[in-house]
C-alpha positions in Angstrom: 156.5 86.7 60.8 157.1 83.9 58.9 155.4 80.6 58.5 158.2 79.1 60.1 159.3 81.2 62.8 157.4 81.0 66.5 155.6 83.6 68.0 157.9 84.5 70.9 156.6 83.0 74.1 154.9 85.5 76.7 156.7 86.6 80.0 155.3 86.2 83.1 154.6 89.9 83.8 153.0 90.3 80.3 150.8 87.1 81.1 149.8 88.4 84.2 148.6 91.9 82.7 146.3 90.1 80.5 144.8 88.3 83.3 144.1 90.9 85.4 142.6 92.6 82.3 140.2 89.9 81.6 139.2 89.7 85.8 138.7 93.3 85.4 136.2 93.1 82.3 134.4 89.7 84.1 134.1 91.9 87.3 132.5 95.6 85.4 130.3 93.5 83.5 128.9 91.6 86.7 129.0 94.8 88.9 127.2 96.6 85.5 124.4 93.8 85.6 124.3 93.6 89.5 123.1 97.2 89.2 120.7 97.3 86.6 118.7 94.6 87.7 119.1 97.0 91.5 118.2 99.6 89.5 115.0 97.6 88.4 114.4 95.9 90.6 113.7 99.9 92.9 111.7 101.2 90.3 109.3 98.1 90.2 109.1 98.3 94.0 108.7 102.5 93.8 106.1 102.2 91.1 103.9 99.0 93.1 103.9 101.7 96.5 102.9 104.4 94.5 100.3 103.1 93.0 99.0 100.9 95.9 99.4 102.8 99.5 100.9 106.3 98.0 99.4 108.0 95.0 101.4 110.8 93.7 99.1 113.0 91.5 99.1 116.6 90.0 96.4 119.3 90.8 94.6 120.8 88.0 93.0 123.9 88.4 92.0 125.9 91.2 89.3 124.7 93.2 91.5 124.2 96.0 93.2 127.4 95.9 95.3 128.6 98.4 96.1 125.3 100.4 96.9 124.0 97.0 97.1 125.1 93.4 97.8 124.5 90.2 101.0 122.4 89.3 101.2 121.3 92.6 102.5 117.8 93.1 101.0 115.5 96.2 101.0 112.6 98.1 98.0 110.7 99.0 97.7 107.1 101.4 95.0 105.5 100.8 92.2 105.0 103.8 88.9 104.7 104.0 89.1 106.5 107.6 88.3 110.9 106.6 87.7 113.2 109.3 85.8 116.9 108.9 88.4 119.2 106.7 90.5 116.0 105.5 92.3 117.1 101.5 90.5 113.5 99.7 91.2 112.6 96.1 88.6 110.8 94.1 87.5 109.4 91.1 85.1 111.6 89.1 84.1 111.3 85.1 88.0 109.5 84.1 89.3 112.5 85.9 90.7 112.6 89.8 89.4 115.7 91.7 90.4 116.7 95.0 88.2 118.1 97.3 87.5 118.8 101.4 85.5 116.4 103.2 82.7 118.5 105.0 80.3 115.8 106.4 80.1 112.0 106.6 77.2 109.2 106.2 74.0 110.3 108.0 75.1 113.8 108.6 72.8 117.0 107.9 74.5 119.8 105.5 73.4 123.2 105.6 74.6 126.2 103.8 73.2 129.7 104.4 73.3 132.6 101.6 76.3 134.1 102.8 78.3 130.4 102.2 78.2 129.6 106.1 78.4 126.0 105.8 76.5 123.9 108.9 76.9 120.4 109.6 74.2 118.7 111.6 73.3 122.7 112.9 77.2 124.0 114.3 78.5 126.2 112.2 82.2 124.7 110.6 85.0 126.5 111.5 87.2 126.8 108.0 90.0 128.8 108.8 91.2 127.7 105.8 89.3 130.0 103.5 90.4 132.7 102.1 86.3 133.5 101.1 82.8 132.1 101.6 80.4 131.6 99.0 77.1 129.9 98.7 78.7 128.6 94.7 77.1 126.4 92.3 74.4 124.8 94.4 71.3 122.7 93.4 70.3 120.1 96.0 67.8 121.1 98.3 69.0 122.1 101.2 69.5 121.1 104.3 71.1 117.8 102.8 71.1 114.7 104.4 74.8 112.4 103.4 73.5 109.2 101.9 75.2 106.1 103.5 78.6 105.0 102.6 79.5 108.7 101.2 81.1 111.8 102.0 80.3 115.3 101.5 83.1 117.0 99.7 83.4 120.9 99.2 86.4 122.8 97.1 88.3 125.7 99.2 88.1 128.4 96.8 83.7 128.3 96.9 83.2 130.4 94.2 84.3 128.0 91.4 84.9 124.7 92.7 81.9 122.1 91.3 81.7 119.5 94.7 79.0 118.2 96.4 76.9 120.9 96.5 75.7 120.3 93.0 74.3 116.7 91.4 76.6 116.8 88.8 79.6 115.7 91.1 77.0 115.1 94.2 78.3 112.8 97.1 81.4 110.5 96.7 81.0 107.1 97.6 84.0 104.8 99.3 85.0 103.1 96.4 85.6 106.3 94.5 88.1 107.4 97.0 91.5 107.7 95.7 92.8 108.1 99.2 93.7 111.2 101.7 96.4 113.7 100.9 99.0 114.1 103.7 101.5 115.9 101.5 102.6 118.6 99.2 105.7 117.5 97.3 106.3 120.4 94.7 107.0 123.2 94.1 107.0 123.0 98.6 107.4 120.4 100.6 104.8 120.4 103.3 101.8 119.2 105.5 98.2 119.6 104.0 95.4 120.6 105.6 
């Protein structure tokens, strides 16, 4: 084209075309932001409950073993409310352990040679056990649950480093992570 010459006017269809390509690109960039800040906007909210009212954490080790092992992937809620042979998560040396509440404030603990485990003289029924053992004890025994503190045992006895010794000894309330309910991975399913 020449200086001179003008640019031949647009038709109507042509005009139109371009229109609708420039609503198109106003409408994917709006829908594009719209869900990104969604997107956001869900993980801020997912991150906020899971830290707050539903801890997810990862079991290490095998303390627990065979209700839960390791790799596992859970769900606690956190409560201050644990009943006898509640799954609790707590704070322990910058590490979270898991363990099974066996007695609460006040109670009496006793554990016989054999790994019988007594609370306040009636002997516990742990079906969940695959084996008993007496473990890595050094309190004096029978035990008396200080106020304001739980008495926490691992399920597989023979390893697991609770209550039983001083090194962990009794958890108090405001070490409590909260009460697992679920298993998430590598099965989803009720714990306990």
């Amino acid at each position: 084209m020449r200086k001179n010459e003008k640019k031949p006017i647009p038709t109507i269809p042509e005009l139109q075309a371009e229109l609708n390509r420039i609503r198109y690109k106003q409408r994917y960039r709006s829908v594009l932001r719209s869900t990104i800040y969604t997107l956001i906007t869900v993980a801020a909210i997912a991150i906020l409950v899971a830290t707050l009212w539903l801890p997810v954490l990862k079991i290490y080790g095998t303390s627990m073993s065979p209700i839960l092992q390791d790799g596992d992937i859970i769900v606690s809620v956190k409560t201050s409310d644990f009943e006898h042979g509640d799954i609790i998560s707590f704070y322990y040396n910058n590490k979270i352990l898991v363990k099974r509440v066996i007695a609460r404030s006040g109670e009496w603990v006793d554990i016989d040679k054999d790994g019988n485990v007594y609370v306040n003289d009636t002997l516990l029924d742990e079906p969940y056990l695959d084996e008993k053992a007496f473990g890595d004890c050094n309190i004096e025994l029978p035990y008396q649950v200080p106020a304001s503190r739980v008495f926490v045992m691992g399920d597989h006895r023979s390893t697991s480093v609770d209550s039983r010794n001083t090194a962990v000894g009794c958890v108090s309330q405001e070490q409590i992570v909260g009460k697992i309910i679920v298993r998430i991975w590598p099965t989803i399913g009720l714990v306990n």
